[in-house]
C-alpha positions in Angstrom: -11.0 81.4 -41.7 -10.5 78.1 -39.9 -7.2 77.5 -42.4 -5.8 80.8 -42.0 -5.8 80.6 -38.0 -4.6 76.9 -38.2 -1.4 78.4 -40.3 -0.8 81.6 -38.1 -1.0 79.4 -34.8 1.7 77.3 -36.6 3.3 80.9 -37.8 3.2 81.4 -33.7 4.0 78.2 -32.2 0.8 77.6 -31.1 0.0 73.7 -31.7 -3.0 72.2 -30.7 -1.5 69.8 -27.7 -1.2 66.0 -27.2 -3.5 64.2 -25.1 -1.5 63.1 -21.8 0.3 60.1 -21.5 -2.3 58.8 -19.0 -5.0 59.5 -21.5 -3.2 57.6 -24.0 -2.8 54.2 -21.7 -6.7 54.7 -20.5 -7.8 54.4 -23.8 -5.3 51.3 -24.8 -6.2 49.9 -21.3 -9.6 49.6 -22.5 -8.6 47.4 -25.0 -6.5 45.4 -22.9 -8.6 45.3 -19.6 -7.8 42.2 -18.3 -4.8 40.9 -20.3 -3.2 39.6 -17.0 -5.7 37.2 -16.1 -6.3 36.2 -19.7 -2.5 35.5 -20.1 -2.5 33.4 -16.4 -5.8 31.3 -17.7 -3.7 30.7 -21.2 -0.4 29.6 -19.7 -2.5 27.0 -16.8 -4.4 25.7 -19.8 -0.9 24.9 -21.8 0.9 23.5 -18.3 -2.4 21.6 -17.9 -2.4 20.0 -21.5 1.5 19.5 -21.5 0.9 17.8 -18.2 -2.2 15.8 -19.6 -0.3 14.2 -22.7 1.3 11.0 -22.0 4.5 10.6 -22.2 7.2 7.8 -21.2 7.7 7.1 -17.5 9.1 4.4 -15.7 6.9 2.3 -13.3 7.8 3.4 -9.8 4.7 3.7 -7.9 2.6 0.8 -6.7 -0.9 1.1 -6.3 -1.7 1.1 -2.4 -4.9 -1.5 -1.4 -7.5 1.3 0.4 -7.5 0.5 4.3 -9.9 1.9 6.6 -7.8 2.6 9.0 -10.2 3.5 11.1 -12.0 0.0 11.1 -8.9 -2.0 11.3 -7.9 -0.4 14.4 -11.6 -0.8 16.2 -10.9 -4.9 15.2 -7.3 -4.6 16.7 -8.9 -3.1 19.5 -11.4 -6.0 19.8 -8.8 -8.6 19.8 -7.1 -6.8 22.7 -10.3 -6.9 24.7 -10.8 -10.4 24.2 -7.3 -11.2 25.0 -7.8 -9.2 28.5 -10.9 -11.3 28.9 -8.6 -13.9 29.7 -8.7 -13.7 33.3 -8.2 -17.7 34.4 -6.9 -20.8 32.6 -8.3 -21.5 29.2 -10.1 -24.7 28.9 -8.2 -28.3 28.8 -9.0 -28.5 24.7 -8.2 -24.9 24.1 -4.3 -24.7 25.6 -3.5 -28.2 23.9 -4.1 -26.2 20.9 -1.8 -23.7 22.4 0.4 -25.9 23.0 0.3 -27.5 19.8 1.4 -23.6 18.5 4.3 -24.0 20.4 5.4 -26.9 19.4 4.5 -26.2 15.7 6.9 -22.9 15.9 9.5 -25.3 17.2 9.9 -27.1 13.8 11.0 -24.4 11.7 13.5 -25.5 9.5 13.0 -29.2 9.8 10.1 -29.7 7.1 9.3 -33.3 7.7 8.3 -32.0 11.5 6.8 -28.6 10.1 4.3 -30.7 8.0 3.2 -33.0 11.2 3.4 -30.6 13.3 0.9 -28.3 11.2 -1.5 -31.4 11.1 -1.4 -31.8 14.6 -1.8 -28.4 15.2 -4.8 -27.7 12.9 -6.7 -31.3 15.0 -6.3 -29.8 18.3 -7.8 -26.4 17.2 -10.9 -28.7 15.3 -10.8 -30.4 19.0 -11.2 -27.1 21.0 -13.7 -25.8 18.7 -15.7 -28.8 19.4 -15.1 -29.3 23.1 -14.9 -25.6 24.0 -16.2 -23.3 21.1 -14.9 -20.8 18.8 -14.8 -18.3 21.6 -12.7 -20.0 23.3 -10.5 -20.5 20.2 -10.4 -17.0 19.7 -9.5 -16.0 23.0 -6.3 -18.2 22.4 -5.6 -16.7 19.2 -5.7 -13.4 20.9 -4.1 -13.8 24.0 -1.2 -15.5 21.8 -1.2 -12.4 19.7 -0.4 -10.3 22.8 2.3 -13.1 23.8 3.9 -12.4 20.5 3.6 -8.8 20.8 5.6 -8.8 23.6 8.2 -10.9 22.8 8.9 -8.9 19.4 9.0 -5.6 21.8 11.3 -7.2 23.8 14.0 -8.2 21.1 15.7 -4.9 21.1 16.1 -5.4 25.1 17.3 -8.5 25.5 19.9 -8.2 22.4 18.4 -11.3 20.6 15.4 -12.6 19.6 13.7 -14.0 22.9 13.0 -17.9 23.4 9.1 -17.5 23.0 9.4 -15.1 19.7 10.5 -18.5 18.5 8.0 -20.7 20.0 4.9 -18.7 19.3 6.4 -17.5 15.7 8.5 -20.2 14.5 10.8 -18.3 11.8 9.6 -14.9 12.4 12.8 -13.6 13.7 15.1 -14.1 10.2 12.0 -13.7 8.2 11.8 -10.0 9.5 15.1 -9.4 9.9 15.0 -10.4 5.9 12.0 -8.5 5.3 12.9 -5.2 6.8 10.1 -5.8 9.8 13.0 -5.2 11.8 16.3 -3.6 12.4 19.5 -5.6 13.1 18.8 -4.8 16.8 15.5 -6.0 16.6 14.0 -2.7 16.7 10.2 -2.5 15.1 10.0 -0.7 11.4 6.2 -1.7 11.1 3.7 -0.3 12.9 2.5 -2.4 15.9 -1.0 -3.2 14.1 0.8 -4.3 11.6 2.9 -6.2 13.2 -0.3 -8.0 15.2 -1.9 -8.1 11.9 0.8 -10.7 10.6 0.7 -13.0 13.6 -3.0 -13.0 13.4 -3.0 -13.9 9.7 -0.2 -16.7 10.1 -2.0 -18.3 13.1 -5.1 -18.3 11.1 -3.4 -20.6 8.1 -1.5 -22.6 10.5 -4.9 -23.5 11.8 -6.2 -24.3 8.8 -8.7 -21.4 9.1 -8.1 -18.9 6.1 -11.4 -19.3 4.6 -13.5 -20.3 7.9 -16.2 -17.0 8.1 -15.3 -17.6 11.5 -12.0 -16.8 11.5 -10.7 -15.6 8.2 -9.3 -11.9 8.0 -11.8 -9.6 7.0 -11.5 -7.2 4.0 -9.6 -4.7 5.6 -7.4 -6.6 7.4 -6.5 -8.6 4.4 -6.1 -5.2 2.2 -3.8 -4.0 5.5 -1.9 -7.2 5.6 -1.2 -7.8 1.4 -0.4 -3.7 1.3 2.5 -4.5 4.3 3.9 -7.2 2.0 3.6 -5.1 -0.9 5.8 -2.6 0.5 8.0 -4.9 2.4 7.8 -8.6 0.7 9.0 -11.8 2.6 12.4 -11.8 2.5 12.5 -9.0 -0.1 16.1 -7.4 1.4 17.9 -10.8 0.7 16.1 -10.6 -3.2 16.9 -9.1 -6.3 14.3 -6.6 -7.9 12.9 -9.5 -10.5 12.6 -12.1 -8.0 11.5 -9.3 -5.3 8.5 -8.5 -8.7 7.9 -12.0 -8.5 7.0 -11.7 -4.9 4.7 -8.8 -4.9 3.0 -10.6 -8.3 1.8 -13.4 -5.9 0.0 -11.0 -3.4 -1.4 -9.1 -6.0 -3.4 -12.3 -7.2 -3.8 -13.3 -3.8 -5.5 -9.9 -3.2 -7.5 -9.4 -5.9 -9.3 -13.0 -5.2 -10.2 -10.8 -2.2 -10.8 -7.2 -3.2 -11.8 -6.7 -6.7 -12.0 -2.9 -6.1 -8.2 -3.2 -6.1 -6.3 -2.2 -9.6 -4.8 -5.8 -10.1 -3.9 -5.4 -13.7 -2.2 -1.8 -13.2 0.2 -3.5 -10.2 0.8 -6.7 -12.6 1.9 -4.2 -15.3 4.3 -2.1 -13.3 5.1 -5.8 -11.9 6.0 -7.3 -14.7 8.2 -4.3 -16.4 10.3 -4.2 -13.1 11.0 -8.4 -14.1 11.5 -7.0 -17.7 8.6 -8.4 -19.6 7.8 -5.2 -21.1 5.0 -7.5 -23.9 3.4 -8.5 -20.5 3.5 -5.2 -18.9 1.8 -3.6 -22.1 -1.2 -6.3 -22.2 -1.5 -5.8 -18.5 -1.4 -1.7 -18.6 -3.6 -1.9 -21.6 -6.1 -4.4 -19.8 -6.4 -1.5 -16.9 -6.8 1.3 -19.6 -9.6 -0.5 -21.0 -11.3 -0.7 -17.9 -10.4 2.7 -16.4 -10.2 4.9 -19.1 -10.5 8.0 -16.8 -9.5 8.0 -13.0 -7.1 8.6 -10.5 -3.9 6.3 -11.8 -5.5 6.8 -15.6 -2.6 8.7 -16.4 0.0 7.0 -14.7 -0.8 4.1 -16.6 -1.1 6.0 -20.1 3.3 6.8 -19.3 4.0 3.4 -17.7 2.4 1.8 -21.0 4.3 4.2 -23.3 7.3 3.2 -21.1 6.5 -0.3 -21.9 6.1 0.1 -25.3 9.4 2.1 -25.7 11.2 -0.5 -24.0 9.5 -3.6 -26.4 11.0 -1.6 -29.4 14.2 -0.8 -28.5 
């Protein structure tokens, strides 16, 4: 019975009908519930392990030294108070070490009076610490600081580098100009912390008072003062890159003696592949792998090293 009316409705035309098109794609899309955000979570994983894998990459970026930047300007703001605090002369002892500054910045470029000069300036500041105390030393140092501050801001004024830039910063003037500190018209390209931060430090070792508790730079200002030079070495503009490396390979050691937080082998690595001793660079890079297996710059250092490596077998 069943067969007989299944061949007469096909005698008649009548065909049992398809299911609908929608039908059809509600039952595949039960299946394939989802396949969008299956197919977005494959393709991030592949981008993510294509990114992941090491692969060759020249050394451009130097690792930074981590300033508070907070903390160093609440100590720049603390030598500015003490320089306001100035309010009368200083005592006798105290501006004959001022003067002896002076006459210290004088010498530059003679070195037979830059060495006596330094002496004599280093025993008047032992004198004014014993006759009128490190406070009294320190407001010196900080008044001078705002001296210099002023003269530096005043360059681009005057057309020149004034008379007392000189006097209070013996070769500051060509050594910034060299350095990119400045612009040919004297105009400031550091920031004016900065640009207190270096007079403080030289003062300091013209005193003979780099490692004095006392007086030394604290950690952040000597992170802040080796991260300037970093960027901007001594000189660097008049230098060519391997002798510019050789530079920034000086203040790295002279900042990790300071901050062993700081990645000293990663910089010597990318250092010493910019002066192109790619056998160096690999030792180096492999000494920071070891200890930083995982971490911010692990990467980094996994394509400087193959870098490195490429470069030693070609």
């Amino acid at each position: 019975m069943g067969l007989t009316a299944r061949a007469s409705d096909a005698k008649e035309g009548r065909v049992e009908p398809k299911p609908p098109r929608r039908v059809l794609r509600s039952r595949l899309g039960r299946h394939l519930e989802g396949w969008q955000a299956g197919a977005v979570a494959v393709a991030v994983a592949l981008a993510g392990a294509l990114l992941m894998a090491p692969r060759p990459v020249e050394p451009e970026l130097l690792p930074a030294p981590a300033v508070d930047g907070v903390r160093l300007a609440a100590l720049d703001a603390a030598e500015r108070r003490l320089a306001a605090q100035v309010t009368a002369p200083l005592p006798f002892a105290t501006r004959l070490a001022g003067e002896g500054l002076r006459e210290l910045g004088l010498a530059a470029g003679d070195a037979a009076q830059l060495t006596a000069r330094t002496r004599g300036f280093q025993q008047r500041v032992r004198y004014a610490r014993q006759a009128d105390g490190d406070e009294s030393v320190r407001r010196l140092r900080a008044l001078q600081t705002q001296l210099f501050e002023r003269a530096v801001l005043a360059w681009p004024e005057v057309g020149a580098p004034p008379a007392e830039l000189a006097e209070l910063g013996g070769d500051f003037g060509p050594l910034a100009l060299a350095s990119g500190w400045v612009g040919p018209a004297g105009t400031l390209q550091i920031s004016v912390t900065e640009l207190r931060l270096i007079f403080r430090v030289r003062w300091t070792h013209w005193a003979g008072l780099s490692d004095d508790a006392d007086f030394a730079p604290t950690l952040d200002e000597v992170r802040a003062y080796y991260g300037l030079l970093l960027r901007a070495p001594e000189g660097g503009l008049d230098e060519a890159p391997p002798s510019v490396a050789g530079l920034q390979l000086a203040y790295v050691q002279q900042l990790a003696r300071r901050d062993p937080s700081y990645p000293a082998a990663l910089a010597r690595g990318i250092l010493l592949y910019r002066r192109g001793d790619a056998a160096g660079a690999l030792v180096q890079l492999g000494e920071h792998l070891g200890e930083h297996p995982q971490g911010p710059w692990s990467l980094r250092a996994r394509n400087y090293w193959r870098a490195a490596r490429a470069r030693l077998e070609d």
